[in-house]
Structures are given as C-alpha cells and as structure tokens.
N, C-alpha and C positions, 0 to 999 in steps of 0.2 A: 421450038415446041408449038405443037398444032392441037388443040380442040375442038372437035369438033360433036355439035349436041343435035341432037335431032330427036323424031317421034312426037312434039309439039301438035295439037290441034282441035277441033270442034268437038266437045263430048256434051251431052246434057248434064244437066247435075243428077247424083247418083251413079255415075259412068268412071270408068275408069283408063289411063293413059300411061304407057312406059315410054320414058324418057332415056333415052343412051349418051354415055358421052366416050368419042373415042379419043385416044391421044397418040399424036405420033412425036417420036423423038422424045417421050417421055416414059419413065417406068412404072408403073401405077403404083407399086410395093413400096417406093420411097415418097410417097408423096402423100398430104391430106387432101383427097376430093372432095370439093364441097358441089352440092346444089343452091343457088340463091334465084331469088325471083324480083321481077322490077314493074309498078304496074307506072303509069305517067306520073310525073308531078310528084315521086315519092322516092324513098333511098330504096336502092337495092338492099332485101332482107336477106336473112341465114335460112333455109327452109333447111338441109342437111346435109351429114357429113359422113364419111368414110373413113377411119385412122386407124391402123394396122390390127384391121377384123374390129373395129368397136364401132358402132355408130351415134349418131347424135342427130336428135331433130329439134325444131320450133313445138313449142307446146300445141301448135294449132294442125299440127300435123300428123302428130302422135297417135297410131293406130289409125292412120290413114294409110301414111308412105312408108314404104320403104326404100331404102338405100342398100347396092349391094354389088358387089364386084363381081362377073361374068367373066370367068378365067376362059370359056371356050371360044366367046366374042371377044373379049380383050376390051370390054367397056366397061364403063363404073353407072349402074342405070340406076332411074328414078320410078318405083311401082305409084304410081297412084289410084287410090283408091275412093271410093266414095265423095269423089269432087266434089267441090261446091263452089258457086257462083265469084265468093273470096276470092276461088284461088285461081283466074284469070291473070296472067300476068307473063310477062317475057320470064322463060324459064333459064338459067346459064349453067353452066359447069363450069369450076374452077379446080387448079390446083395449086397447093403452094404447102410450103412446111411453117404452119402456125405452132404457137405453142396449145397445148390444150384447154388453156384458160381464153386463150381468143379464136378459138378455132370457128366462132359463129359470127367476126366479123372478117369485111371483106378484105383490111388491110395484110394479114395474112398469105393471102394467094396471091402468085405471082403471074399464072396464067386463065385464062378467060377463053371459053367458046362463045361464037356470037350470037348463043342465044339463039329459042325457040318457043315461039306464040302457041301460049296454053287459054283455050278461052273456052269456059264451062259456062252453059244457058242453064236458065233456071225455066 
C-alpha cells in the first residue's frame, strides 16, 4: 500500500489549498482516511477524517476544511479554506480501520503518505 499526498504549498492567509491523497493497492471504501498535520518540535495532530460518508474534524478546522472522497480522481482530498498562519505544518494522509472513538488518534492508521508542506504568510 502506497500513499501518496500532494497539492501542499505557499498561500497568504485568507488563501485557500486542496490537498489530495491517492492510494494504491488500497480500496478507499474499507478504509478510515485521516488527514493529520505535524509542525517541528510537536506530535502529529488529527485535522480530519473520512469513514464510510461521515466526516470528522479538529474544532479548529471546523468550517474551514473539508474532507471528501473524489470517486472520478480516486482520491480522498483536503479543501482548505480561509487559512491561517496556525495552520503551516507538514500535511499527511493516512489510512487505517480505527474504531470511531479513536478515529482522531494516530495509532489507528496503518498507512502514511509522506507528507506535504502547507505554509500560510500572514
């Protein structure tokens, strides 16, 4: 199983960035997609998630992003909206089958893209 995340890069704040993630050798339908983000010095967070048609976000995100599965791409993408400076950080995609009570930590997922630099100027 291959991940691969892209779309990462320079927005001012107020600016907005779609984030993709594609997978191969995996089926997106059985699987929870998460997005997490990681800035230095700090644990990789929960930003959101995908689980069969329901999503879930970080409070800080909430009517920012959205999450949302792209049947004609075959990617599980990340809308973001009205950035802000915060949310500078290596961006990932995961997948893996949590329960829904831990679906916002990272022990859950079993597979990782390597990640893509989101960095909004203020």
């Amino acid at each position: 199983v291959q991940l691969q995340a892209s779309g990462g890069g320079l927005v001012q704040a107020g600016g907005s960035l779609r984030l993709s993630c594609a997978a191969s050798g995996l089926t997106f339908s059985r699987y929870t997609m998460g997005w997490f983000r990681q800035v230095p010095g700090k644990e990789r967070e929960f930003v959101a998630a995908f689980r069969f048609g329901n999503t879930y976000y970080v409070d800080s995100v909430k009517g920012r992003f959205t999450i949302s599965r792209d049947v004609a791409k075959d990617t599980v993408d990340l809308q973001m909206n009205s950035l802000k400076p915060e949310d500078t950080a290596v961006y990932y995609c995961a997948a893996g089958t949590p329960i829904t009570s831990s679906l916002r930590q990272k022990l859950g997922y079993h597979y990782w893209g390597q990640g893509t630099q989101v960095t909004v100027s203020s």
